[in-house]
C-alpha positions as CSV (number, residue, x, y, z in Angstrom):
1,X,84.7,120.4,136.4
2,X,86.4,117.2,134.9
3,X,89.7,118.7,136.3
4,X,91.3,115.1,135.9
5,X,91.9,113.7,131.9
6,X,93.0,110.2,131.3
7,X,94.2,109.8,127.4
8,X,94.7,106.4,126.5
9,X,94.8,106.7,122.3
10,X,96.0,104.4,119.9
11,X,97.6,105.6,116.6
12,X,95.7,106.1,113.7
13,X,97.6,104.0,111.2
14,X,99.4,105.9,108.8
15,X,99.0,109.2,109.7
16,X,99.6,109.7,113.6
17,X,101.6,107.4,115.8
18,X,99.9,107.3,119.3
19,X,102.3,109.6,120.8
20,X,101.3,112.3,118.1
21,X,97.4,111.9,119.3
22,X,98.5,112.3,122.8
23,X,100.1,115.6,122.6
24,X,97.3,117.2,120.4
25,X,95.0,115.6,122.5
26,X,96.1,117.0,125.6
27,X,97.6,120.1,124.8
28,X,94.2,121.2,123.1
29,X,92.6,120.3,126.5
30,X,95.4,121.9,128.4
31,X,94.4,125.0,126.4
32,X,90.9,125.1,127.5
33,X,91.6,124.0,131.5
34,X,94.5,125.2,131.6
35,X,94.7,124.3,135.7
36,X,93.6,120.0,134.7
37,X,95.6,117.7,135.5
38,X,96.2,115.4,132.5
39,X,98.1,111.9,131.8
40,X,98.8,110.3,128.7
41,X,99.5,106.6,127.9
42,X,100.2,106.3,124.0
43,X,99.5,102.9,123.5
44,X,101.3,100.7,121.2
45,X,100.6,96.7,120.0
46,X,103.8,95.2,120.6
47,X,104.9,96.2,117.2
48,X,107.5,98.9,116.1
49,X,107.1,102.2,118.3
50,X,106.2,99.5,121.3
51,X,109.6,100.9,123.4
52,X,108.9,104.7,122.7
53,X,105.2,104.5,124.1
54,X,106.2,102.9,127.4
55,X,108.7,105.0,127.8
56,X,106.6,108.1,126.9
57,X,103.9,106.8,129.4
58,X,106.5,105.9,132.5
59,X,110.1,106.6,133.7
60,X,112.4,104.5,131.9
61,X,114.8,105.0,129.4
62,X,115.7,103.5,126.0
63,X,118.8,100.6,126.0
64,X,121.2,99.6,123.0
65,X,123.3,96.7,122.8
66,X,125.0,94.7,120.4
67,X,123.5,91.4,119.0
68,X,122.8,89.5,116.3
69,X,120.7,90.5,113.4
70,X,118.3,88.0,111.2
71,X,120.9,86.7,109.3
72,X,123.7,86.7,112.6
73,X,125.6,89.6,111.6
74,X,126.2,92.1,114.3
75,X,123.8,94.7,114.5
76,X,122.6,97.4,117.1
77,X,120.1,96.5,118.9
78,X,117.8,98.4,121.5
79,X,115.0,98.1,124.2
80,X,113.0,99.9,127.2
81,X,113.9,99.6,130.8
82,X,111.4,101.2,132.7
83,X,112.4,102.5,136.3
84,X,110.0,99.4,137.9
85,X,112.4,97.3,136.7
86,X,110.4,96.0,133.5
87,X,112.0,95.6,130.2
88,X,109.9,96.5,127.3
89,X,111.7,94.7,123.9
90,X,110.3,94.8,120.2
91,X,111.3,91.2,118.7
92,X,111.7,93.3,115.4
93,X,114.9,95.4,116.8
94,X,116.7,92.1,116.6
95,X,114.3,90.1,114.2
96,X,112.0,92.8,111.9
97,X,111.6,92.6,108.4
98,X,113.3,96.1,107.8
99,X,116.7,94.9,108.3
100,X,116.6,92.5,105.9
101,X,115.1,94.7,102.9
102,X,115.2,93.3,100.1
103,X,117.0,90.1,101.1
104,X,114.1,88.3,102.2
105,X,115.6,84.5,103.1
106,X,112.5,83.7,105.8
107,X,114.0,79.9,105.9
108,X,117.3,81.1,106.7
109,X,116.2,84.0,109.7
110,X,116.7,84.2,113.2
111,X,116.0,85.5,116.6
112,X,118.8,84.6,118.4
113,X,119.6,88.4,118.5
114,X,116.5,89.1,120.3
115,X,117.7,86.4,122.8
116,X,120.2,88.6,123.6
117,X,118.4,91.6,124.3
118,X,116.7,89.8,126.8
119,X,119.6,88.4,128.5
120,X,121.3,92.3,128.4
121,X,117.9,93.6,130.3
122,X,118.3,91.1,132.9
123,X,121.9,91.8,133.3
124,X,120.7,95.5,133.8
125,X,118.2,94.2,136.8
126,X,115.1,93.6,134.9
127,X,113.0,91.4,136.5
128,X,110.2,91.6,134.2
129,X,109.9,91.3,130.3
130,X,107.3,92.3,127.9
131,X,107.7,91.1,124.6
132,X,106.3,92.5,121.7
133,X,105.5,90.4,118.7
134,X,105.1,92.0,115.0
135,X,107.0,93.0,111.8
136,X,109.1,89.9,111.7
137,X,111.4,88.2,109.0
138,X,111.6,85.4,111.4
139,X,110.0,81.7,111.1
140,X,112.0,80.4,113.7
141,X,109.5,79.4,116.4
142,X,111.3,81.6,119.2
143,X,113.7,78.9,118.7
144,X,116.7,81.2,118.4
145,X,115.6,83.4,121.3
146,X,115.2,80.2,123.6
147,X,119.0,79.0,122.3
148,X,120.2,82.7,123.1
149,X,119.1,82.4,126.5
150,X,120.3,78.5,127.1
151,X,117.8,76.3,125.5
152,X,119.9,73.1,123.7
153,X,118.2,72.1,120.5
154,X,119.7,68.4,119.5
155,X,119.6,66.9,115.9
156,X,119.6,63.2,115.3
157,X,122.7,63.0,115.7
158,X,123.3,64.1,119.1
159,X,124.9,67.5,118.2
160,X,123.4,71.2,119.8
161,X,122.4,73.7,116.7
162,X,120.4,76.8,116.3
163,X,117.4,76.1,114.2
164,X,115.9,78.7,111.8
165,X,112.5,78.3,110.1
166,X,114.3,76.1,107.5
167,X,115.6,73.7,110.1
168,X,113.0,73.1,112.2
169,X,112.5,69.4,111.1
170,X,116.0,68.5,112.4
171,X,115.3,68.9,116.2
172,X,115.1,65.6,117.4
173,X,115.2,67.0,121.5
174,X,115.0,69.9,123.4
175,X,116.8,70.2,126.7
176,X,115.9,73.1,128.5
177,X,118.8,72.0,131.5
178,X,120.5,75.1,130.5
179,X,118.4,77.7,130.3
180,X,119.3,80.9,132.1
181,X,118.8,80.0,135.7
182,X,116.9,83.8,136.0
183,X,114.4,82.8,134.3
184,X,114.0,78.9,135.2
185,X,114.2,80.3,138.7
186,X,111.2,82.2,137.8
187,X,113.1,85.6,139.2
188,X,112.4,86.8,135.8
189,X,108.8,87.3,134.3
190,X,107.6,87.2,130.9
191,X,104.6,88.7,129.1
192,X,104.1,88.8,125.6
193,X,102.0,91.5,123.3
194,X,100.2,89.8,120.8
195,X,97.2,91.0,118.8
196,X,96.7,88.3,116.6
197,X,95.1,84.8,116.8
198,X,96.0,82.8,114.3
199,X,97.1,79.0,115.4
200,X,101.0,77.8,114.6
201,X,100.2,75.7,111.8
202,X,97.4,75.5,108.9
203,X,96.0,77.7,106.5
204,X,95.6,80.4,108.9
205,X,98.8,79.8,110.4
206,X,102.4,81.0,110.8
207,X,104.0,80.5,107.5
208,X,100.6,80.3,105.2
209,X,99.8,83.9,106.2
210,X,102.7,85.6,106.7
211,X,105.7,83.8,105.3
212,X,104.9,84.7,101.9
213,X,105.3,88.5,102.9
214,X,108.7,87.3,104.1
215,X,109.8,85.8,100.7
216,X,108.6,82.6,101.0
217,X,108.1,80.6,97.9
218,X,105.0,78.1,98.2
219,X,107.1,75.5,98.5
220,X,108.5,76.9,101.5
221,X,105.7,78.1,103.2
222,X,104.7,74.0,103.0
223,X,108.0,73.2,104.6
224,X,108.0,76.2,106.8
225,X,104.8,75.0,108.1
226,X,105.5,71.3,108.2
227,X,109.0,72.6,110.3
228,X,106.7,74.3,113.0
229,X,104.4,71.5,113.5
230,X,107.2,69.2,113.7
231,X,108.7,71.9,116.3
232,X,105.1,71.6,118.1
233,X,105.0,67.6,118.1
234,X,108.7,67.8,119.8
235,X,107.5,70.5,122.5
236,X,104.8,68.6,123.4
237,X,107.3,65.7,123.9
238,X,109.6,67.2,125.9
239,X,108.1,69.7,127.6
240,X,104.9,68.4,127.8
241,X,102.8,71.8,126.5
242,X,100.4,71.8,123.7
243,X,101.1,74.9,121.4
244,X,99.6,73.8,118.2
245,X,96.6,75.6,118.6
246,X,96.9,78.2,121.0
247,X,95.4,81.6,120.1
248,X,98.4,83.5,118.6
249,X,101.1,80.9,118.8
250,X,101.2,81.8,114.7
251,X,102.7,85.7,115.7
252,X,106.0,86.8,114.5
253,X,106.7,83.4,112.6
254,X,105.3,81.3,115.3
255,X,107.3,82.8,118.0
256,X,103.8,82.9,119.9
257,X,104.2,79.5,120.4
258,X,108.0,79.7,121.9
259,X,107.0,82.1,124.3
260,X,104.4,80.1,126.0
261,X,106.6,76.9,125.8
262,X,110.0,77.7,125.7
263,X,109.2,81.0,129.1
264,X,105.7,80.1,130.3
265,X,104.9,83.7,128.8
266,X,100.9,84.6,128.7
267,X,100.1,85.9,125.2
268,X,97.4,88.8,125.5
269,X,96.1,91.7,124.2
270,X,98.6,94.8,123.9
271,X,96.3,97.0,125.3
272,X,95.7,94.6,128.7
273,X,99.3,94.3,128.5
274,X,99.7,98.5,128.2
275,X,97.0,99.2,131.2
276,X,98.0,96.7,133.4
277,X,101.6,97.9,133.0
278,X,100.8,101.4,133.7
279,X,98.5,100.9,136.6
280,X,95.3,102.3,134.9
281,X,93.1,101.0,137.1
282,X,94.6,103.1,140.0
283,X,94.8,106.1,137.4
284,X,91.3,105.8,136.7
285,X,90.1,105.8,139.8
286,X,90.9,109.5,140.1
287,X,89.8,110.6,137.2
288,X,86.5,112.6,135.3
289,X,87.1,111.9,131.9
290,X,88.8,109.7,129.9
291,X,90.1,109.9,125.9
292,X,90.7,107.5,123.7
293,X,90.9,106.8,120.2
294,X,92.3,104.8,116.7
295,X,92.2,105.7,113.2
296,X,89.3,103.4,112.5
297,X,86.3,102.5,114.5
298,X,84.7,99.7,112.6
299,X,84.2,95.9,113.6
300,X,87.3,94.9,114.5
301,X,87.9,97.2,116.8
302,X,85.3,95.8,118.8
303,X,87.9,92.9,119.4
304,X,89.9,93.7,121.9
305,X,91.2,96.6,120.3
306,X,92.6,100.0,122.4
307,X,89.2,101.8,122.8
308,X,87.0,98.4,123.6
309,X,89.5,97.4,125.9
310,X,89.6,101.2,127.6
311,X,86.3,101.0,127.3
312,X,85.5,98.0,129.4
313,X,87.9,99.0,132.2
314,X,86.1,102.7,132.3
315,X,82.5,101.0,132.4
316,X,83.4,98.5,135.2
317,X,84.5,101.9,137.1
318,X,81.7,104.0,136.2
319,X,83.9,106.8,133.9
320,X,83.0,108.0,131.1
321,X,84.9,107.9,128.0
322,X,85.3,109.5,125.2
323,X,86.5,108.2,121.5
324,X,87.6,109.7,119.0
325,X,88.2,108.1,115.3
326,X,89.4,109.2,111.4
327,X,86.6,106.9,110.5
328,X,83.6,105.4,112.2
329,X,81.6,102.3,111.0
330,X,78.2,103.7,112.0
331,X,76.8,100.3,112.3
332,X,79.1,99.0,115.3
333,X,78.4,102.3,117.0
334,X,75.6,100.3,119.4
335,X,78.2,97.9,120.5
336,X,80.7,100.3,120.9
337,X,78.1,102.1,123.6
338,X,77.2,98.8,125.4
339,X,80.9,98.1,125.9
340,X,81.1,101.4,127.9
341,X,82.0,104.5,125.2
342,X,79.9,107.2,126.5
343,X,80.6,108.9,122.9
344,X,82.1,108.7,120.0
345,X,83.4,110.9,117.6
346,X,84.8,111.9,113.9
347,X,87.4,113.9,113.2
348,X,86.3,114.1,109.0
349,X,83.8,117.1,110.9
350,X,83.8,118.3,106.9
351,X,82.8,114.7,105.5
352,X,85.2,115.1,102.7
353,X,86.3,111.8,101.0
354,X,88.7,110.0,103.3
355,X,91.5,110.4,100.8
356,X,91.0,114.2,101.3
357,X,90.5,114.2,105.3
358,X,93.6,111.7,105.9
359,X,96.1,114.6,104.3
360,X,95.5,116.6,107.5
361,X,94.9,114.3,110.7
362,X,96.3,116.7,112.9
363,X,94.5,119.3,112.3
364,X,91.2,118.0,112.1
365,X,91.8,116.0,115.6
366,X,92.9,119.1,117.2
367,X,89.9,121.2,116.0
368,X,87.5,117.9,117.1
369,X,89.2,118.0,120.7
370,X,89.0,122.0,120.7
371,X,85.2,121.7,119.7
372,X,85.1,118.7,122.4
373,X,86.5,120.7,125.4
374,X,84.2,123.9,124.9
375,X,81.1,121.5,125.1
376,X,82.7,120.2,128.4
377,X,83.3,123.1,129.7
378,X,79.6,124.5,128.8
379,X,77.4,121.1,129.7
380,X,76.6,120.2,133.2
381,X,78.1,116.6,133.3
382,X,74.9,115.2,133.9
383,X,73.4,116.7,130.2
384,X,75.9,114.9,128.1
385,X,74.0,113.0,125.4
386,X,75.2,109.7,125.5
387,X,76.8,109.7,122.5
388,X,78.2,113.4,120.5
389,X,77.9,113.3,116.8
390,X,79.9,116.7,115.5
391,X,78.4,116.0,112.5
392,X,76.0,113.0,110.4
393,X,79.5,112.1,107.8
394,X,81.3,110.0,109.4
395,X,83.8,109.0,106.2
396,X,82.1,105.7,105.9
């Protein structure tokens, strides 16, 4: 019985990245049917660890090559290229806040170097691009990836620059004329991860909620943000798009926004993006039982997060699924059955204090997926409960 397991896990922050939960997961259910068939599909949010995941769910292999870094010094960059022929890059290779440590100049930043991954993907027959937004230093607008790939940015007075976050109010024109003819040709796709919504400009916005983290001064998160809406009010001039407000154009320093105007990129969910890519559908259709999982089950997770959005692909299909969590918000456990978790589970099985239970993740997940299989293996599918508490602490 359920000779087919699906594990679709995200990480749980902090203590397991999602490629960690996959092997405990499915070597502890190996263990127990040792004749299953099992696939894993570590999901990642577009952040850092994006590249390693798609390549640990599908054939591919991992890409370096030379560009520029934040500041335009030479730097060596990297990215996925999966065997289809897709191109997974991390803006932060070329962009993250870890290369500029301590010498955080958000006004001054760049992602030209990211730019230039792209154009090194398609030079290596990628046909396809998924973009992962998060962990940048950047405030840019996706402006430096855009002049990277052929995008003219034109000041007052006539002349082409690069803008960074701190220039933004000098574009007077964009002309995209020059702009890599793969992708105006439209032989080159984009999709971008993002798994934030927060609008380009305003008090939720780019540079009022995460330029600060970047070094901004709040002087310059004013002109950061007055840059980007000036950036918007040109877009909308000259290419005729409407950014200001689009859900996530504020990601990575408003890069959001440059991929929908600048590559006619759809922003959506990492996980969508992660399922879609992998062909889970088709995967699930073979299936008995699928696995998923995050480090906390609470209210936001019931936002498009990796276990809701599993969750809603196994109901539609009529599989059941399985979550597992370091810590579960018992009040949200109702919606997370209605959006199609058949159960859900804790791996604190000892309901220590979560700063006790979080020193050994691994341990714990592996003895809740061991305790998991041997009530699989002894229940008729049919007897399940709808929903498996190992124990009533649930660490919150």
């Amino acid at each position: 019985m359920n000779s087919n397991f699906l594990i679709v896990p995200d990480s749980f922050k902090g203590t397991m990245s999602a490629i960690d939960v996959c092997r405990i997961m499915a070597e502890t259910l190996q263990e127990r049917f040792p004749d299953a068939t099992i696939r894993t599909i570590p999901v990642a949010d577009g952040g850092e660890g994006s590249v390693d995941a798609f390549l640990a769910a599908l054939p591919g292999r991992r890409m370096t090559a030379t560009c520029c870094g934040p500041y335009r010094d030479s730097i060596e960059g990297y990215y996925g290229l999966l065997d289809n022929g897709t191109a997974v890059v991390e803006m932060a290779a070329a962009a993250g806040l870890p290369l500029v440590g301590e010498d955080r100049r958000v006004e001054q930043t760049t992602t030209y170097g990211v730019g230039q991954l792209v154009r090194d993907a398609m030079d290596h027959g990628a046909d396809k691009v998924i973009m992962g937004l998060g962990g940048s230093c950047t405030n840019d607008g996706g402006c430096g990836m855009a002049a990277a790939l052929g995008v003219r940015f034109v000041d007052q007075t006539g002349e082409a620059f690069i803008p960074t976050g701190g220039t933004l109010g000098h574009i007077a024109h964009i002309d995209m004329g020059g702009i890599d003819s793969r992708i105006a040709s439209g032989q080159v796709r984009f999709v971008t991860m993002c798994d934030i919504d927060n609008p380009l400009c305003g008090t939720t916005g780019a540079a009022a909620i995460f330029a600060p983290q970047k070094g901004a001064t709040p002087h310059q998160v004013e002109t950061l943000d007055a840059g980007l809406a000036h950036l918007a009010a040109v877009i909308r001039k000259d290419l005729g798009k409407d950014v200001m407000m689009v859900p996530g154009a504020g990601a990575a320093g408003g890069m959001g926004a440059g991929m929908v105007a600048f590559f006619d990129s759809p922003l959506q969910m990492g996980i969508q993006t992660v399922l879609d890519t992998v062909g889970f559908d088709d995967l699930l259709r073979d299936a008995d039982m699928v696995f998923s999982g995050e480090g906390c089950f609470d209210g936001q997770s019931l936002h498009g997060k990796v276990v809701v959005g599993v969750a809603s692909r196994c109901k539609r299909a009529g599989k059941p699924l399985i979550a597992i969590a370091g810590v579960i918000d018992d009040t949200v456990v109702p919606s997370a059955v209605e959006a199609g978790v058949s159960h859900l589970c804790c791996i604190n099985r000892t309901g220590v204090p979560l700063d006790i239970a979080i020193r050994h993740p691994r341990s714990n997940l592996a003895h809740t997926m061991g305790l998991l299989s041997e009530l699989i293996a002894h229940t008729p599918e049919d007897e399940l409960p709808a929903r498996i508490h190992l124990h009533e602490h649930h660490g919150k």
